[in-house]
LOVOLUM-437464 format. One line per field, with one value per residue (C-alpha): z, y, x; chain; residue in three letters; residue number from 1. Coordinates in Angstrom, 1 decimal. Example, Ala and Ser with C-alpha at 12.3 -4.5 7.8 and 13.67 -1.06 7.14 Angstrom:
<recs>
up = 7.8, 7.1
north = -4.5, -1.1
east = 12.3, 13.7
mol = A, A
type = Ala, Ser
seq = 1, 2
</recs>
This chain:
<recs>
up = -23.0, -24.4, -21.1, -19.1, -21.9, -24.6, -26.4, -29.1, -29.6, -29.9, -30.9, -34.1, -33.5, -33.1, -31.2, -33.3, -32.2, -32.2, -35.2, -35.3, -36.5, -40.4, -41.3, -42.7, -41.2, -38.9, -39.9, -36.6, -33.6, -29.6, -27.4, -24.0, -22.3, -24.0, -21.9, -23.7, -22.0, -22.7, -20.9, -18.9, -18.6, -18.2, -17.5, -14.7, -11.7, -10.3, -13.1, -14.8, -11.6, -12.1, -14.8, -12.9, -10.1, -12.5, -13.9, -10.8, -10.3, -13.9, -12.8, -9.7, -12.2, -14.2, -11.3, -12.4, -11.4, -14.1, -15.5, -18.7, -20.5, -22.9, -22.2, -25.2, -25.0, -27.1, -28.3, -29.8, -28.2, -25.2, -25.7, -22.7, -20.6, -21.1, -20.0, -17.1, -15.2, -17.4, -14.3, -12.7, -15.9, -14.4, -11.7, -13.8, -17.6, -17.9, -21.7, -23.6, -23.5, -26.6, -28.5, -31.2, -34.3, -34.3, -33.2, -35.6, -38.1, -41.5, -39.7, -39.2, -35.5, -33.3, -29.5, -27.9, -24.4, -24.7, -21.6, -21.8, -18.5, -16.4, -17.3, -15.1, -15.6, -15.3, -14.0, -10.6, -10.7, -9.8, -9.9, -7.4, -7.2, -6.7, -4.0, -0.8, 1.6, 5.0, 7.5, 5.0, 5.9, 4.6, 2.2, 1.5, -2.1, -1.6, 0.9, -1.4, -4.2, -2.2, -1.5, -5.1, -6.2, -3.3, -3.9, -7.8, -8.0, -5.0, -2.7, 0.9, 4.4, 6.3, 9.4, 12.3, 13.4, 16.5, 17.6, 18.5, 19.3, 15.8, 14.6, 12.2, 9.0, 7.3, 3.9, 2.6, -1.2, -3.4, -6.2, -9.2, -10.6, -11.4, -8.9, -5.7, -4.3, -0.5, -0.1, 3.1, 2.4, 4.3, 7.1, 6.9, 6.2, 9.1, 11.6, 10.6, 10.7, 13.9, 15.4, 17.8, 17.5, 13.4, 10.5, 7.6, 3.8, 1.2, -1.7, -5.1, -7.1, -11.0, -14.0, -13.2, -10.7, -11.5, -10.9, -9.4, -6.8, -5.9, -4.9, -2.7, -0.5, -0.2, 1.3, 3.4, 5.1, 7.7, 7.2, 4.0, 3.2, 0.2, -1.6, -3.3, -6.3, -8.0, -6.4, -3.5, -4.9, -3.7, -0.6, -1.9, -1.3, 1.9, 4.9, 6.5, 9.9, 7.7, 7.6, 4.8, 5.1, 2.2, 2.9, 1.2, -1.1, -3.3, -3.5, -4.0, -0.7, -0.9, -3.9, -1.6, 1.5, -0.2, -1.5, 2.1, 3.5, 0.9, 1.6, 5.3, 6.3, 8.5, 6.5, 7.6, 5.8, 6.9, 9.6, 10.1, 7.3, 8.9, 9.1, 5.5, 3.0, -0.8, -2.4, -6.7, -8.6, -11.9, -12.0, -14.8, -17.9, -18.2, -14.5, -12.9, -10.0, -9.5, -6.2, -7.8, -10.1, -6.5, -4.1, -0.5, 2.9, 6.0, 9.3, 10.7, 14.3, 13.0, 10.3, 13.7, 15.6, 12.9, 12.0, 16.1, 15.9, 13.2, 14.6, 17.9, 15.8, 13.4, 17.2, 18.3, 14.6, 15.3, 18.9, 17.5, 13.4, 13.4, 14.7, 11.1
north = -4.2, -7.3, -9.0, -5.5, -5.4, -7.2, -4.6, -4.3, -7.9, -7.7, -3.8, -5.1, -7.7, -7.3, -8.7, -9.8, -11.5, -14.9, -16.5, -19.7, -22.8, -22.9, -19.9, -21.5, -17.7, -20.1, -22.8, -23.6, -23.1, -23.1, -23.6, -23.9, -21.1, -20.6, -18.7, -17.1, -16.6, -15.1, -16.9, -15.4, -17.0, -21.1, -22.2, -20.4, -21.8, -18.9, -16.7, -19.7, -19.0, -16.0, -17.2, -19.7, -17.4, -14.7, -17.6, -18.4, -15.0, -14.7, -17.5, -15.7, -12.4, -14.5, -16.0, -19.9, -22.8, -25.5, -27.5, -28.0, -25.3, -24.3, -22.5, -21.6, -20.4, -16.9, -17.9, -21.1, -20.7, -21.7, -25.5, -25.9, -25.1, -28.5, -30.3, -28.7, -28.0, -29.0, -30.9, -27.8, -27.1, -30.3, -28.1, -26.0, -27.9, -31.3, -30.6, -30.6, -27.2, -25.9, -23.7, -20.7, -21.2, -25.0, -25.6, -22.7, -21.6, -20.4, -21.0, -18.7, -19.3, -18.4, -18.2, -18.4, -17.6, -16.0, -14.8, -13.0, -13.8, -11.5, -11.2, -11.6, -8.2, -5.9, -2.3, -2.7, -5.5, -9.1, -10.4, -11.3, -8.2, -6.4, -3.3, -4.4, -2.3, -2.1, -4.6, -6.9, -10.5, -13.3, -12.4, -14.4, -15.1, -16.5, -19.1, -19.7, -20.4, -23.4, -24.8, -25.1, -26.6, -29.1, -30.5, -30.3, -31.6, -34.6, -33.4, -34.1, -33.5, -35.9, -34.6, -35.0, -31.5, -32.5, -35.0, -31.9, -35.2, -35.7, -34.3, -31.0, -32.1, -30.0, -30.1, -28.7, -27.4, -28.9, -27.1, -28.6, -25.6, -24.1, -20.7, -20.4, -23.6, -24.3, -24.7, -26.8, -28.9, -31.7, -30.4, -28.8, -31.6, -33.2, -30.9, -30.5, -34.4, -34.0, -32.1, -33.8, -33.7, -33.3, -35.2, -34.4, -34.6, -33.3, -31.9, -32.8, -31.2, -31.8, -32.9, -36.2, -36.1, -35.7, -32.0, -33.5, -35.6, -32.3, -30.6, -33.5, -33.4, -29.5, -29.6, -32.1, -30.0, -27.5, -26.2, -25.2, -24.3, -23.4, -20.2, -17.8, -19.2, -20.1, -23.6, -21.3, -20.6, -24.2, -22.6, -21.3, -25.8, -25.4, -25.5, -22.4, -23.4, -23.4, -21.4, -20.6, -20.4, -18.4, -18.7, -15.8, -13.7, -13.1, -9.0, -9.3, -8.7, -8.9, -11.7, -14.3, -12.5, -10.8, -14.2, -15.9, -12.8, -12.8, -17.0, -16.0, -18.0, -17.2, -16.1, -16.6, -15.4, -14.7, -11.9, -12.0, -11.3, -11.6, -15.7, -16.2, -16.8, -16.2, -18.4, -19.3, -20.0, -19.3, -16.1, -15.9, -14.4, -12.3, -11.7, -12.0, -9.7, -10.6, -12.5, -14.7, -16.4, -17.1, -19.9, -19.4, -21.2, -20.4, -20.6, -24.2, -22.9, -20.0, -21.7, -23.6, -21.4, -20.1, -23.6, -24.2, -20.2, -22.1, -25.2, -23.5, -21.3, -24.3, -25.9, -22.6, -22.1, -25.8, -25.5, -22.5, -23.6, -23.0, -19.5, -19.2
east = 0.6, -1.1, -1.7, -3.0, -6.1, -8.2, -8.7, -5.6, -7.2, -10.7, -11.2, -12.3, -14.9, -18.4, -21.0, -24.0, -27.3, -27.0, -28.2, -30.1, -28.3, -30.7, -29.4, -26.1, -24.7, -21.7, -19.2, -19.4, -21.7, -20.5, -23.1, -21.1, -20.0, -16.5, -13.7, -11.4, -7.2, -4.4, -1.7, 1.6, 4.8, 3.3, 7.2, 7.2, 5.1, 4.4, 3.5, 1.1, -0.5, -1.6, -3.7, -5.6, -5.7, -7.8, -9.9, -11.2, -12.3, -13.4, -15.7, -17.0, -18.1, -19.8, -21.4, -21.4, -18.5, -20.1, -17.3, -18.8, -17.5, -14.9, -11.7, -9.8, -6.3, -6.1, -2.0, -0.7, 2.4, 1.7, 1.3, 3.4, 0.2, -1.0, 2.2, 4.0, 0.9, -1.5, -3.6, -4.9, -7.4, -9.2, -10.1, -11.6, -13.0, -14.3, -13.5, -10.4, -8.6, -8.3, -6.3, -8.1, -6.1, -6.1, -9.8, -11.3, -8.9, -10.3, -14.2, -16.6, -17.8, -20.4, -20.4, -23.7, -21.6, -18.1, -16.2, -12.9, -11.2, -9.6, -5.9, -2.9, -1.1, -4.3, -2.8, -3.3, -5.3, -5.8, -2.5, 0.2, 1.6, -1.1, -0.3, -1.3, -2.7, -0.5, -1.8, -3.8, -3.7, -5.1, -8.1, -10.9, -10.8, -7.5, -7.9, -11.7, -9.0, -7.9, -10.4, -11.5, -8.3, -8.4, -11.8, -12.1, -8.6, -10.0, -7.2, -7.4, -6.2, -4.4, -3.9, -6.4, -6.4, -7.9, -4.7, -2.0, 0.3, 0.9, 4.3, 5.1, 5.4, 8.4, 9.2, 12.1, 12.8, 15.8, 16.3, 18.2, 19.1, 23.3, 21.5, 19.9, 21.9, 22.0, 25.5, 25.2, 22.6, 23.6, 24.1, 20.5, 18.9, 20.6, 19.7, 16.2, 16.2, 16.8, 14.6, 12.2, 8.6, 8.6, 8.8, 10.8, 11.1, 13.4, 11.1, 12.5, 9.8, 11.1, 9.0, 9.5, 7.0, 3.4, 2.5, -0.5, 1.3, 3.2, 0.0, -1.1, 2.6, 2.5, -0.8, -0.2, 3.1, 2.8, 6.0, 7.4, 11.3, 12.6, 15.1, 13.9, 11.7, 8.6, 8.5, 7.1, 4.2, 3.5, 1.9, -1.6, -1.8, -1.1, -3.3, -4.7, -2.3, 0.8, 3.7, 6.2, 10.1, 11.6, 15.2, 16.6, 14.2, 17.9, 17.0, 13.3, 11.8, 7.8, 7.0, 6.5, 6.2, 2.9, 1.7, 1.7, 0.2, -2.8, -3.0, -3.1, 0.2, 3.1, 5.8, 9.3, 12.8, 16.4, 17.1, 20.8, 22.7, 26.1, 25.2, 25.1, 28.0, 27.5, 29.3, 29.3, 32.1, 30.6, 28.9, 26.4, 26.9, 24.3, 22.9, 26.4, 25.4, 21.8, 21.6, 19.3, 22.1, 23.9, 24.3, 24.5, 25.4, 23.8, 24.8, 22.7, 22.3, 20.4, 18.3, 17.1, 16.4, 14.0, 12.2, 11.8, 10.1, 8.1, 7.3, 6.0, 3.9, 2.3, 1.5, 0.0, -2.3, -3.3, -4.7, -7.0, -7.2, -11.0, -10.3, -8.1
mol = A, A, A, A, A, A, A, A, A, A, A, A, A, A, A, A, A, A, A, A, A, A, A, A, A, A, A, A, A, A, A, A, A, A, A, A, A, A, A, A, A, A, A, A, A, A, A, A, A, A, A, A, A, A, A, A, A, A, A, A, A, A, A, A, A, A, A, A, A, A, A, A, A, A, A, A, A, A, A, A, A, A, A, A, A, A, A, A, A, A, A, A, A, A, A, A, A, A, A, A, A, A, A, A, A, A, A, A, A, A, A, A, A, A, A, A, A, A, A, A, A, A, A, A, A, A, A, A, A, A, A, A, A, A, A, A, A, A, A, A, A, A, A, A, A, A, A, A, A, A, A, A, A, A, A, A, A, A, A, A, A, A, A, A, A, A, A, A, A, A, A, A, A, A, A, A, A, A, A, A, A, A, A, A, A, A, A, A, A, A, A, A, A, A, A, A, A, A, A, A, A, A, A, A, A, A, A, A, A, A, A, A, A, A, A, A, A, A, A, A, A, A, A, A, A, A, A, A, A, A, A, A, A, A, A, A, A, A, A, A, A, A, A, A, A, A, A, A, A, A, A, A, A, A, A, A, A, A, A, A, A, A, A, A, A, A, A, A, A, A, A, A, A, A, A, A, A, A, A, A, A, A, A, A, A, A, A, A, A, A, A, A, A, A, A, A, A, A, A, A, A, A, A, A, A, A, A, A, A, A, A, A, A, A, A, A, A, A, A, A, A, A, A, A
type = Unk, Unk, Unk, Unk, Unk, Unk, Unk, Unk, Unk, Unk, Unk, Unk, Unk, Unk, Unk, Unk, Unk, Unk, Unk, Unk, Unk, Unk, Unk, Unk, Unk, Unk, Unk, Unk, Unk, Unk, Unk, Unk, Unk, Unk, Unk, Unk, Unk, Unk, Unk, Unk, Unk, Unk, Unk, Unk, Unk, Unk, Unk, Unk, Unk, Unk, Unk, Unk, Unk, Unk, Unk, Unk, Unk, Unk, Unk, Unk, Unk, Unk, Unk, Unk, Unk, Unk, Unk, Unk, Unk, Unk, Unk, Unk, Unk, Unk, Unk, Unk, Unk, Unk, Unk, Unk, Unk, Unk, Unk, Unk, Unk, Unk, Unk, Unk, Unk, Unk, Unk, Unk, Unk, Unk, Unk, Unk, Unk, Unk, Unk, Unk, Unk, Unk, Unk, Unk, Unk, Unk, Unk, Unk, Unk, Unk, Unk, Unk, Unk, Unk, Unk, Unk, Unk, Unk, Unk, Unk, Unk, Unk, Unk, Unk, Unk, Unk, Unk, Unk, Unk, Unk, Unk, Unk, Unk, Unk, Unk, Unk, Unk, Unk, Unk, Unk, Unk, Unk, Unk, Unk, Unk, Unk, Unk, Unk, Unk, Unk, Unk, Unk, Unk, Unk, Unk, Unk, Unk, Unk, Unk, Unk, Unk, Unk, Unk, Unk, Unk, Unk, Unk, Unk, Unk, Unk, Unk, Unk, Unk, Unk, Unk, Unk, Unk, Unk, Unk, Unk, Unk, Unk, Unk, Unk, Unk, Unk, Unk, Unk, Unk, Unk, Unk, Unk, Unk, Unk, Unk, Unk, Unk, Unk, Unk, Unk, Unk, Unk, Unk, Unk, Unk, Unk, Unk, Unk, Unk, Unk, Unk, Unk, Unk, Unk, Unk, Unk, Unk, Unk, Unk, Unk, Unk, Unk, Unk, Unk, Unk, Unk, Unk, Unk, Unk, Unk, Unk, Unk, Unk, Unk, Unk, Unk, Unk, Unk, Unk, Unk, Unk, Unk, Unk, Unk, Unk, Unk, Unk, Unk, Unk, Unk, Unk, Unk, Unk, Unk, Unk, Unk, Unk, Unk, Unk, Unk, Unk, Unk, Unk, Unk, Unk, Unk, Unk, Unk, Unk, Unk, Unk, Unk, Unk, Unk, Unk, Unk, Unk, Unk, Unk, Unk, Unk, Unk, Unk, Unk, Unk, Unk, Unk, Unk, Unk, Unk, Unk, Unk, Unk, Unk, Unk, Unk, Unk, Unk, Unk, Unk, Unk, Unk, Unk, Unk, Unk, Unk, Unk, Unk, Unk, Unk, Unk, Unk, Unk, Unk, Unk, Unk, Unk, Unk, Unk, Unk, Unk, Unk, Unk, Unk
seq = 1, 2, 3, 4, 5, 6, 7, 8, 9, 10, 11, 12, 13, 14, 15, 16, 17, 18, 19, 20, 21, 22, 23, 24, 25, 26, 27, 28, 29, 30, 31, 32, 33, 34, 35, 36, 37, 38, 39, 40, 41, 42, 43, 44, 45, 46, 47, 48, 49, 50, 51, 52, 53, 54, 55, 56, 57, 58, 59, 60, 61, 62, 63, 64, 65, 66, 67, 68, 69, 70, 71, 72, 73, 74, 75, 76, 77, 78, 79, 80, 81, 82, 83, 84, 85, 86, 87, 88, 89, 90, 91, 92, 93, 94, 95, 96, 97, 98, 99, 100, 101, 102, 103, 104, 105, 106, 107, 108, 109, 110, 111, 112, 113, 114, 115, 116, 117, 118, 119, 120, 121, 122, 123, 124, 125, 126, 127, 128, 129, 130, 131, 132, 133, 134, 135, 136, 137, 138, 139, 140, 141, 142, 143, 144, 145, 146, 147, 148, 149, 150, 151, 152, 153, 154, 155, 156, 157, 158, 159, 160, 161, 162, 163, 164, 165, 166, 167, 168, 169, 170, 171, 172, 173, 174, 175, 176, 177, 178, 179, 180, 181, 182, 183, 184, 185, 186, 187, 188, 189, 190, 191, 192, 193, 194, 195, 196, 197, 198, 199, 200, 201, 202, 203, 204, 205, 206, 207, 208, 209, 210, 211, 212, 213, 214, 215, 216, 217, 218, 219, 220, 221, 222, 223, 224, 225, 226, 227, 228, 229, 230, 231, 232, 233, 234, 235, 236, 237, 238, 239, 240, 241, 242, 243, 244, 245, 246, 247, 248, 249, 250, 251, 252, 253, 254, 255, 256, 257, 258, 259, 260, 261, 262, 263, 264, 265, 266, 267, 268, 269, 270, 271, 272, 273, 274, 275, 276, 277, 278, 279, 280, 281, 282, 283, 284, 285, 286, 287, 288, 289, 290, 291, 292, 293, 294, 295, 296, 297, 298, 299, 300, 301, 302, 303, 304, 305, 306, 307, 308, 309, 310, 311, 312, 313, 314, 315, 316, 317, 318, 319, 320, 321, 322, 323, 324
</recs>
């Protein structure tokens, strides 16, 4: 599989010695460390994820975090990399990230530093989905991850962590999607405006707001809510108090659940299946009985009685957050 292994790719290079620049042996010479990627699925939040994920630990092997270095992206096709969430590289590259084919087609090129990064569906390795051993919480490299992002990205914390006066700051997913619906949004939103002692936002996380802008908001929420849905993957920016609320994990029971454990956070999702209503009046075509092409209502006075569970156990992370 082309994203378990470079070698199908690069089983028929060769490394030479580099050759000095009067030799006329390159078209072109790289003298920055250049990393070379092969990208997952960079529509998809969760799975474009993965690759920054293993590029940070690519950096840690190689034992250096300068910014001035290359990154080159193996596949043209994945231009999208640069649009949807193309502000995270920042974190990573002062320099323009560039793609092989257009930077050195038809060149003969010499790397004085080439890296192949890690990739994000290694055979049981670093990935999301990585087996976890029973028990394991919160892992360093993880909660290391976010604090890179949050200082090269210049992301900071808002809450004084020392006021325990200050409310809960909840934010809750809207997804503009035909699937994965809450039915009863309003009356959701209504309740959770309600409750005393928080404050609360609807999330409407789209392209039309700056990826970047979305990092800042989730890391400055203590309580996250959303369906089923890469949109959750929002919480490796969340503080190491937080907690997550996945609504209904739709069939797939330890995506998310697994991510918050590895972040460290409280994960939360529905318990009572007898106070939920699936209800979608056009099936889809193709995944007509996959729960994730459903929408769903839940019962309010039970998705309460969960975010209170919540709020009392942000309170109780807050009181002993250097202990985290």
């Amino acid at each position: 599989m082309t994203l378990s292994s470079w070698i199908s790719d690069i089983e028929n290079y060769s490394s030479l010695p580099f050759q000095p620049t009067n030799d006329n042996h390159c078209d072109v010479i790289v003298e920055k460390p250049t990393y070379f990627m092969k990208l997952d699925a960079v529509v998809n939040m969760y799975h474009h994820f993965c690759d920054f994920f293993n590029l940070y630990l690519t950096l840690h092997v190689n034992g250096s975090f300068s910014k001035d270095i290359n990154i080159v992206l193996w596949e043209e096709n994945k231009r999208r990399s640069l649009g949807n969430f193309g502000v995270t590289w920042k974190a990573f590259t002062d320099n323009e990230v560039l793609y092989l084919g257009d930077a050195f087609r038809n060149k003969k090129v010499c790397f004085k530093d080439a890296i192949f990064a890690l990739l994000p569906r290694m055979v049981f390795g670093l990935f999301y989905n990585t087996p976890l051993v029973p028990g394991c919480f919160k892992t360093g490299v993880f909660k290391a991850f976010n604090r890179f992002l949050m200082e090269r990205l210049q992301i900071t914390q808002e809450r004084n962590v020392t006021n325990l006066d200050q409310p809960i700051r909840i934010g809750l997913l809207s997804r503009g999607t035909a699937y994965r619906k809450i039915l009863n949004q309003n009356e959701i939103e209504k309740a959770l405006g309600g409750l005393v002692g928080t404050r609360f936002e609807v999330l409407n996380y789209n392209w039309k707001m700056p990826f970047i802008d979305q990092i800042k908001n989730s890391h400055n929420l203590d309580i996250f809510i959303g369906l089923h849905g890469a949109g959750l993957t929002h919480l490796l920016f969340m503080p190491d108090w937080a907690a997550v609320f996945e609504i209904y994990n739709c069939g797939d029971p330890n995506c998310y659940k697994d991510l918050a454990r590895l972040r460290g956070l409280n994960y939360y999702t529905w318990e009572n299946e007898d106070k939920l209503v699936e209800k979608t009046e056009n099936k889809h075509e193709k995944y007509g009985d996959n729960l994730k092409f459903r929408n769903f209502a839940f019962n309010v006075e039970e998705f309460m009685r969960i975010v209170t569970l919540m709020v009392e156990k942000v309170r109780l992370n807050l009181r002993h957050h250097e202990d985290i």
